[in-house]
C-alpha positions as CSV (number, residue, x, y, z in Angstrom):
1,X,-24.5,-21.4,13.4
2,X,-25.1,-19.1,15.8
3,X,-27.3,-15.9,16.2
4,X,-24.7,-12.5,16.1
5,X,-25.5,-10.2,18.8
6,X,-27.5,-7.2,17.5
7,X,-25.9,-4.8,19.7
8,X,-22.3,-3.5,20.9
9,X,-20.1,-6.5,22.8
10,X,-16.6,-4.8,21.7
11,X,-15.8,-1.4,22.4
12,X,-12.1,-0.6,21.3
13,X,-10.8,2.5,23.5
14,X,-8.2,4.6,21.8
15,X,-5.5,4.9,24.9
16,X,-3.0,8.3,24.6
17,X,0.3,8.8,26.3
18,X,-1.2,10.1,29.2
19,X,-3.6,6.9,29.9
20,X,-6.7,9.6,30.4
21,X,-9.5,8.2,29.6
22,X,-13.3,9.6,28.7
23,X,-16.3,8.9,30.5
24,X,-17.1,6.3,27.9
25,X,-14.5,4.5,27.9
26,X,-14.6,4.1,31.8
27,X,-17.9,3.0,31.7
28,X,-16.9,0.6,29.1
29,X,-14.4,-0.9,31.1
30,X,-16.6,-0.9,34.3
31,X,-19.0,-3.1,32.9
32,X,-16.2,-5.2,30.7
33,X,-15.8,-9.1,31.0
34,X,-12.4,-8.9,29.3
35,X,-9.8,-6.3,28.6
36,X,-7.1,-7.2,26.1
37,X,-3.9,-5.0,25.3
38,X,-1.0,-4.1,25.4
39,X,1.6,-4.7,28.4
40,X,1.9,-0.9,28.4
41,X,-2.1,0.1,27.5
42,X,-2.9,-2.4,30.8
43,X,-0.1,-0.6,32.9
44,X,-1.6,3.0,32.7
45,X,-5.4,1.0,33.9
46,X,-6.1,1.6,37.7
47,X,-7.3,-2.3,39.0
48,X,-10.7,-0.3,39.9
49,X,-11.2,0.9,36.3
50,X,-11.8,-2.5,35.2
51,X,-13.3,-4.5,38.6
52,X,-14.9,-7.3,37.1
53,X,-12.5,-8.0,33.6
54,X,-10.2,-10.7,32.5
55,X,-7.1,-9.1,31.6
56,X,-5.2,-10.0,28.8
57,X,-2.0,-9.3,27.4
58,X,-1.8,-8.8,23.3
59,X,0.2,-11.9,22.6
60,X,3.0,-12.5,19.5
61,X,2.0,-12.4,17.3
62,X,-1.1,-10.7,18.1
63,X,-3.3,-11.9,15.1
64,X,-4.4,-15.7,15.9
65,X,-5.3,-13.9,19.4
66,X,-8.7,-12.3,17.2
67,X,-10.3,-15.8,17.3
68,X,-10.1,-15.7,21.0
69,X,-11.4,-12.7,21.1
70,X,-14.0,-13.8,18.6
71,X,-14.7,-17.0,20.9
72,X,-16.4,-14.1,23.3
73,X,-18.8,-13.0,21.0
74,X,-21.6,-11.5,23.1
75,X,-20.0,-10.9,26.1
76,X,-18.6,-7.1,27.1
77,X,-15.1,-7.0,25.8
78,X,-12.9,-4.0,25.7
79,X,-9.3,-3.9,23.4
80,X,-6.9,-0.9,24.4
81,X,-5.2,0.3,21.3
82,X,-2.8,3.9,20.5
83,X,-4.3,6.8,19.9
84,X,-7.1,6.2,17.3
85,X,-7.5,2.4,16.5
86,X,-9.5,3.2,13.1
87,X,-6.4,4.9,12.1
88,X,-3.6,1.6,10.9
89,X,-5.3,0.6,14.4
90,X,-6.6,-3.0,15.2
91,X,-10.2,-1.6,15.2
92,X,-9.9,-1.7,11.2
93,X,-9.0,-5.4,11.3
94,X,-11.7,-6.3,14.0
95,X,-14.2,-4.7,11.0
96,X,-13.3,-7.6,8.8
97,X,-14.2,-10.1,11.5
98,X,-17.4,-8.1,13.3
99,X,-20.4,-6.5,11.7
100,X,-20.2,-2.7,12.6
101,X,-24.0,-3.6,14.9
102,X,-21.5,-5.1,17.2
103,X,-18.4,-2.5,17.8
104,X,-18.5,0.6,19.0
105,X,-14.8,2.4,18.6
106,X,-13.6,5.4,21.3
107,X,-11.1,6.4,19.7
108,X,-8.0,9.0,21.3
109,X,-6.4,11.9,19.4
110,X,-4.3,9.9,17.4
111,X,0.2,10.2,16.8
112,X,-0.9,11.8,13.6
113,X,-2.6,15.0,14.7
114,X,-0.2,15.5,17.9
115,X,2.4,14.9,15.2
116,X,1.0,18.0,13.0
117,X,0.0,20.0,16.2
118,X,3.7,19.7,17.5
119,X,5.0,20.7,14.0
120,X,2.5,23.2,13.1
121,X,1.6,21.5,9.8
122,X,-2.3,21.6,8.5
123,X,-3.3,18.2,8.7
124,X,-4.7,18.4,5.3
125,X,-1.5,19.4,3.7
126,X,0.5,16.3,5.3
127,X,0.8,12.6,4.0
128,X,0.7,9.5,6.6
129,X,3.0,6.8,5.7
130,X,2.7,3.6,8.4
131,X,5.9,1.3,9.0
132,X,4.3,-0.6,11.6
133,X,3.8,-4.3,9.9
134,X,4.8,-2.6,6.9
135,X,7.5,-2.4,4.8
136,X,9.3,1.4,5.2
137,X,9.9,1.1,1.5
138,X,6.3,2.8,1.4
139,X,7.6,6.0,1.9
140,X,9.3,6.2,-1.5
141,X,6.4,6.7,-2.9
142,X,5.8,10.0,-1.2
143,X,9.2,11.9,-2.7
144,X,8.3,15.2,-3.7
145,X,10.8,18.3,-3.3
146,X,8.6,20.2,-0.4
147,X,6.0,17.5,0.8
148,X,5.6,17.3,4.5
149,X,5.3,13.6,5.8
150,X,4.4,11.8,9.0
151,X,6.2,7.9,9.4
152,X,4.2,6.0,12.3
153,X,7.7,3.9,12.8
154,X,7.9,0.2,13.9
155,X,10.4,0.4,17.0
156,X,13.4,2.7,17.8
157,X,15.5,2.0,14.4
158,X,12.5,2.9,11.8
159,X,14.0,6.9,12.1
160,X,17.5,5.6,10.8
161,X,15.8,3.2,8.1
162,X,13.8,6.1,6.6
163,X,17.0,8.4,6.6
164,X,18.6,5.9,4.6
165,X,15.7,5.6,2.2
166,X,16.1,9.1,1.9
167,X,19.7,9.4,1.3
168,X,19.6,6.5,-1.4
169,X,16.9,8.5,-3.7
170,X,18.7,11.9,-3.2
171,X,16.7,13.5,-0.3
172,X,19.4,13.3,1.9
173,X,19.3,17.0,2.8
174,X,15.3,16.5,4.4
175,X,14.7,17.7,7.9
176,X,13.9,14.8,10.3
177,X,12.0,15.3,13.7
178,X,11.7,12.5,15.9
179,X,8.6,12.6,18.6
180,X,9.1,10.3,20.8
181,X,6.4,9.2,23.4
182,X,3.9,12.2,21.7
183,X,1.2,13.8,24.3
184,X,3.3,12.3,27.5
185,X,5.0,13.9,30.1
186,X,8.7,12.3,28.3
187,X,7.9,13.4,25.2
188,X,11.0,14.7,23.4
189,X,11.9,16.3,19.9
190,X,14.9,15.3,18.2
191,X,15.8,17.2,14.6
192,X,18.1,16.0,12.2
193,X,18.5,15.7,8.6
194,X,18.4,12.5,6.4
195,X,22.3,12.7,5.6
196,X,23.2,13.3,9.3
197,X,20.9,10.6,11.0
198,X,23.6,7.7,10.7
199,X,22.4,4.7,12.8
200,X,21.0,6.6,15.8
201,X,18.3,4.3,17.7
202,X,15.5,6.4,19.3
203,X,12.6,5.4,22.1
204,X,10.5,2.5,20.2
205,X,7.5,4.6,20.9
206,X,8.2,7.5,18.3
207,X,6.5,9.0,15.5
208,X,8.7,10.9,12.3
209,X,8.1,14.4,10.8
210,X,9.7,14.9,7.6
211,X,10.2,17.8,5.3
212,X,11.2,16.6,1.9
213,X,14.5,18.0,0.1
214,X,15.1,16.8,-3.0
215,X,18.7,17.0,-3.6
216,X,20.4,17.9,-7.9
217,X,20.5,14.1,-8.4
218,X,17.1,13.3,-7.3
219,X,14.6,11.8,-10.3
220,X,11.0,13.8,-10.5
221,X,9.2,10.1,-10.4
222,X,5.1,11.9,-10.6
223,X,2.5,9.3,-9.7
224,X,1.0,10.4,-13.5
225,X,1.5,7.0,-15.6
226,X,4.4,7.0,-17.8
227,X,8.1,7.2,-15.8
228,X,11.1,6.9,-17.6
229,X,12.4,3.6,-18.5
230,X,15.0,3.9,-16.3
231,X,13.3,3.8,-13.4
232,X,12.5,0.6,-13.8
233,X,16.0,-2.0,-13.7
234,X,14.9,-3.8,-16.7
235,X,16.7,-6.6,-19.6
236,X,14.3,-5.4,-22.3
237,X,11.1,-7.3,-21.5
238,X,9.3,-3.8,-20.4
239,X,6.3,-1.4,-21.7
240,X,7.8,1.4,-22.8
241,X,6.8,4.8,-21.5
242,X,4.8,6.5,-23.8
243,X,3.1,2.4,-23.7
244,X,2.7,2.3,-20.8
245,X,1.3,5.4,-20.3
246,X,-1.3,4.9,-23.0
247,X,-2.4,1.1,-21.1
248,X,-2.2,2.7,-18.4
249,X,-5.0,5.0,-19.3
250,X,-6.9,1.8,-20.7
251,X,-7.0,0.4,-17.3
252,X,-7.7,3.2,-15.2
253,X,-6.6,2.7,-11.6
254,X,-9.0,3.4,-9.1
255,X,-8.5,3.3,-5.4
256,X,-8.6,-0.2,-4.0
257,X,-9.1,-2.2,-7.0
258,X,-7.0,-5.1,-7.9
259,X,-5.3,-5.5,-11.2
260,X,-3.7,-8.7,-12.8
261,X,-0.1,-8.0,-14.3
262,X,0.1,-11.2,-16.3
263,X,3.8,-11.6,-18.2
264,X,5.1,-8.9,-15.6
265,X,8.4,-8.7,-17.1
266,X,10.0,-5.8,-15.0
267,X,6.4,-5.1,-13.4
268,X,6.2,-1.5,-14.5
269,X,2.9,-2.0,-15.2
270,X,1.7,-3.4,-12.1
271,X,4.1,-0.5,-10.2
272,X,2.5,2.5,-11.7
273,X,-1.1,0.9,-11.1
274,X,-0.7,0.5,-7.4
275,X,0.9,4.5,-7.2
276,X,-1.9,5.8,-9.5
277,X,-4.7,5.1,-7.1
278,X,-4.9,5.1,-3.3
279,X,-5.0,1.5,-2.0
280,X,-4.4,0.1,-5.2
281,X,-3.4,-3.3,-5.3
282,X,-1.7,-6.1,-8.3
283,X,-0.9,-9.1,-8.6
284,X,2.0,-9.7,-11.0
285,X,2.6,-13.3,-12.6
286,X,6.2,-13.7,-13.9
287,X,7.4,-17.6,-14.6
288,X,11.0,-16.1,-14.9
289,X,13.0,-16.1,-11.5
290,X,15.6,-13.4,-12.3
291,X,12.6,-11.3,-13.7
292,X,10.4,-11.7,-10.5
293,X,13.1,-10.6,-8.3
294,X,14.0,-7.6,-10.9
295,X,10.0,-6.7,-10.6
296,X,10.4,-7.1,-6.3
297,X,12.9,-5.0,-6.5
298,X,11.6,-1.9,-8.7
299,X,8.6,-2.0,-6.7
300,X,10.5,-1.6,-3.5
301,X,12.7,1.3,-4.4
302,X,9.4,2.5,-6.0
303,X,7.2,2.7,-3.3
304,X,4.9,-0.1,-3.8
305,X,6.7,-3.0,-1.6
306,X,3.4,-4.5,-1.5
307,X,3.4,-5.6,-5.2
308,X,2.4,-9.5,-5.2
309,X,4.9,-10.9,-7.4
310,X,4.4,-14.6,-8.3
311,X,6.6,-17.2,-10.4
312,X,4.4,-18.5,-12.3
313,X,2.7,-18.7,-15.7
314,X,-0.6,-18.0,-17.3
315,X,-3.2,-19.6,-17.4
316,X,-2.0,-22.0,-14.9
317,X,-0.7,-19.4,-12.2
318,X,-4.2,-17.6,-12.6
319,X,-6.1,-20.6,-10.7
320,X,-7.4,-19.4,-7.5
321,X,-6.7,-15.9,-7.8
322,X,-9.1,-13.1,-6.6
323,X,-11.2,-11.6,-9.1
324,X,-9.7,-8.8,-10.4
325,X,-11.1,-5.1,-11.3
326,X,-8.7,-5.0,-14.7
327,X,-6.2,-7.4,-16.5
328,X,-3.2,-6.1,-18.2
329,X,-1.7,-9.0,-20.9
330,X,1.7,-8.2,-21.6
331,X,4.1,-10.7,-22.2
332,X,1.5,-13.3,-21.3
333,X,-1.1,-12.7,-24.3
334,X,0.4,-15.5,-26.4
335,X,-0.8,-18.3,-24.3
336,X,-3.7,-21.1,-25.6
337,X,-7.1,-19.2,-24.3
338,X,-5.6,-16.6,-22.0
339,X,-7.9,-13.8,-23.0
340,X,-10.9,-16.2,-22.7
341,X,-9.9,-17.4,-19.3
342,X,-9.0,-13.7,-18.1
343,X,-12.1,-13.0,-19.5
344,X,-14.3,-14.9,-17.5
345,X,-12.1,-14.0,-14.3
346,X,-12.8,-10.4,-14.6
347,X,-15.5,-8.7,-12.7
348,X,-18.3,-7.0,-14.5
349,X,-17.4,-3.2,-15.4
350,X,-13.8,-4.6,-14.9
351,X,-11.1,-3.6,-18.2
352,X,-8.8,-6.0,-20.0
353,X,-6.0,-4.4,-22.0
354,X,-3.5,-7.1,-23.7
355,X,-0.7,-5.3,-26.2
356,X,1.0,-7.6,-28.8
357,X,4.2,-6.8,-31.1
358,X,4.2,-10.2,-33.2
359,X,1.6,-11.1,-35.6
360,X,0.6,-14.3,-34.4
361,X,-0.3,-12.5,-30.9
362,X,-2.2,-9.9,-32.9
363,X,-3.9,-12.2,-34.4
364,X,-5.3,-13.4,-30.9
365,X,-6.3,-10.2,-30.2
366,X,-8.1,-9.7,-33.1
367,X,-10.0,-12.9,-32.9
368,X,-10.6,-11.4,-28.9
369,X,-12.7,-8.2,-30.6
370,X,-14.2,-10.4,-32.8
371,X,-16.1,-12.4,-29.7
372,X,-15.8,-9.8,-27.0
373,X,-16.3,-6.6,-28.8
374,X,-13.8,-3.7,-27.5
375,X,-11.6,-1.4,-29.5
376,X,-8.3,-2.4,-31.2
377,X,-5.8,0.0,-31.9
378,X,-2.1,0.8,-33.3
379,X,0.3,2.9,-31.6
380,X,3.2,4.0,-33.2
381,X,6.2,5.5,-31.2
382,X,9.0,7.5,-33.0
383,X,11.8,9.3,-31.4
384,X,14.2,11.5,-32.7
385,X,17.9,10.0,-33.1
386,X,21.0,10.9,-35.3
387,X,21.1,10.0,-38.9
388,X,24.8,10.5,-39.3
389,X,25.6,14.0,-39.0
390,X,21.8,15.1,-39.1
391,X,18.3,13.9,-36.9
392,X,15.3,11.9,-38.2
393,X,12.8,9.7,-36.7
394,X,13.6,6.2,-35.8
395,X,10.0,4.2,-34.8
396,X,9.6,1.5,-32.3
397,X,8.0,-1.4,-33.4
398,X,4.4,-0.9,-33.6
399,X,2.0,-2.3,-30.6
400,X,-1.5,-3.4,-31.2
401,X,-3.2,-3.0,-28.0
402,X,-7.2,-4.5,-27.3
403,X,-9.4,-3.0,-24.7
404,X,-12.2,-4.1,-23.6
405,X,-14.9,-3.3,-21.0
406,X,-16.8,-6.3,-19.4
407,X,-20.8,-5.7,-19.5
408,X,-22.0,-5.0,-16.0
């Protein structure tokens, strides 16, 4: 195998509107063996910017053009990319395929911060939701009465897809502001609201500013564990709130780490995991069909689009998997040597959390405690309800839930 350079080959250059470039990024190109970008990033080059330089235009798709990019390992390479490539940029996916020693990244001031500067908004006060190779549905997750958000759309039609995001969840009186071609000499502002967008198509190079309305019939759905059954389209086979709330606290989200949802059911689990914690991710096993698509969908109108939902059945649909940082057993505690298994999958410091109703599942778990250590527990739910003409408690059936914490 051979040696990795010690010492900068790529430099990415972060390319505005305008095609100004630094000093840097000049002298970058100047001594460059091959440029790749975009049709439009190469456009805004002079031919003396770049006199010695391959050019190369970012193919579709772009992706399986990284191992020929790779294939010039050690030789001066420069990639053209919007505004700042760290930010939803290809300079974040070149980190996965480069050690930092060999890419040095000039970034631009990025559609973000020309976004905020155009608007007025503090940049600390403002989320950043991405459609670009993303699914829109991602901005459902940011649905508060008052937020402020910025949508980096996909092409010209992302505006009217958002808009009718909006108007499904009841935030179809939110203001709109489409900037097209931000920090350009054609740049252009167009406002709107949600309700009033219809089906307009705007320039594909636009960014969206949007100040959230939430309209009578809008749900409050907080990123705290524990939303209301139905949110969640459901035929029974679903943690209940105050449950779910309670595993939920078992399992602890943190941002980035991966959770198995095995026996998804209606994946409300696996949902409220990924919106707990920034970057969060699951992976939810469901062998029913009808059930996996119920669990797509509630993640989508949720926010979480990303949600892996598989049809499939423990233990066999756990081969292969990716170590996880927590296991949640649901519906899929009853199976021969699950816990064991999803035991030995989980990382060390990593928490498994299995809740059973019927006593031969309990029985499992206790047996579980009994070679893994951990805490058992009963939780008992009782609402209030009508007792004829009066009100009394009626309780759910009881839950015994395990936790355990796996030595480090």
């Amino acid at each position: 195998m051979a040696a990795r350079p010690s010492s900068p080959w790529l430099t990415v250059v972060g390319v505005g509107e305008d095609g100004e470039l630094s000093a840097a990024a000049l002298a970058a190109l100047v001594a460059a063996a091959h440029v790749v970008g975009g049709e439009r990033h190469l456009s805004l080059l002079p031919a003396s910017a770049s006199p010695r330089a391959e050019r190369r235009a970012w193919p579709s798709p772009m992706l399986p053009f990284l191992d020929v990019i790779m294939g010039w390992r050690g030789e001066a390479t420069v990639v053209l990319a919007s505004g700042d490539p760290l930010l939803y940029g290809v300079a974040s996916t070149l980190l996965g395929r480069v050690d930092r020693e060999e890419m040095t990244v000039l970034p631009a001031v990025s559609s973000f911060q020309l976004a905020c500067a155009a608007m007025l908004w503090p940049i600390a006060d403002v989320r950043l939701v991405t459609a670009c190779g993303r699914p829109v549905e991602a901005l459902a997750a940011e649905l508060f009465d008052g937020e402020r958000v910025i949508l980096f759309s996909a092409d010209g039609r992302t505006p009217a897809a958002a808009a009718h995001l909006l108007v499904a969840h009841g935030y179809g009186g939110s203001r709109l502001t489409v900037l097209e071609r931000l920090g350009g000499p054609q740049a252009q502002a167009h406002m709107t609201t949600a309700q009033d967008m219809g089906e307009r198509v705007f320039d594909d190079l636009n960014t969206v500013a949007i100040e959230l309305v939430a309209g009578p019939e809008a749900p409050l759905l907080s990123r705290a564990p524990g939303l209301p059954d139905d949110a969640f389209e459901n035929d029974g086979q679903i943690t209940r709130r105050e449950i779910r709330a309670l595993t939920l606290a078992r399992l602890a989200p943190t941002p980035g780490a991966l959770l198995w949802d095995v026996g998804a059911g209606s994946g409300s689990i696996g949902i409220e995991w990924m919106r707990a914690a920034p970057r969060a991710r699951a992976i939810a096993l469901e062998p029913r069909a009808d059930r996996a698509d119920r669990a797509r969908g509630n993640a989508a109108r949720l926010g979480v689009p990303t949600l892996d939902v598989r049809e499939a059945r423990a233990p066999g649909g756990l081969a292969g998997l990716p170590r996880p940082d927590a296991i949640f057993l649901g519906g899929g505690a009853t199976a021969e040597r699950v816990v064991e298994i999803c035991w030995a999958a989980l990382k060390p410091g990593g928490r498994l959390v299995a809740n059973a109703v019927t006593l031969e599942t309990e029985a499992r778990l206790v047996a579980a405690r009994a070679s893994l250590g951990g805490d058992l527990t009963r939780l008992q739910i009782a609402n209030a309800d009508a007792v004829g003409r009066m009100t009394g408690w009626r309780p759910a059936m009881p839950v015994t839930q395990f936790a355990a914490v796996k030595p480090r």
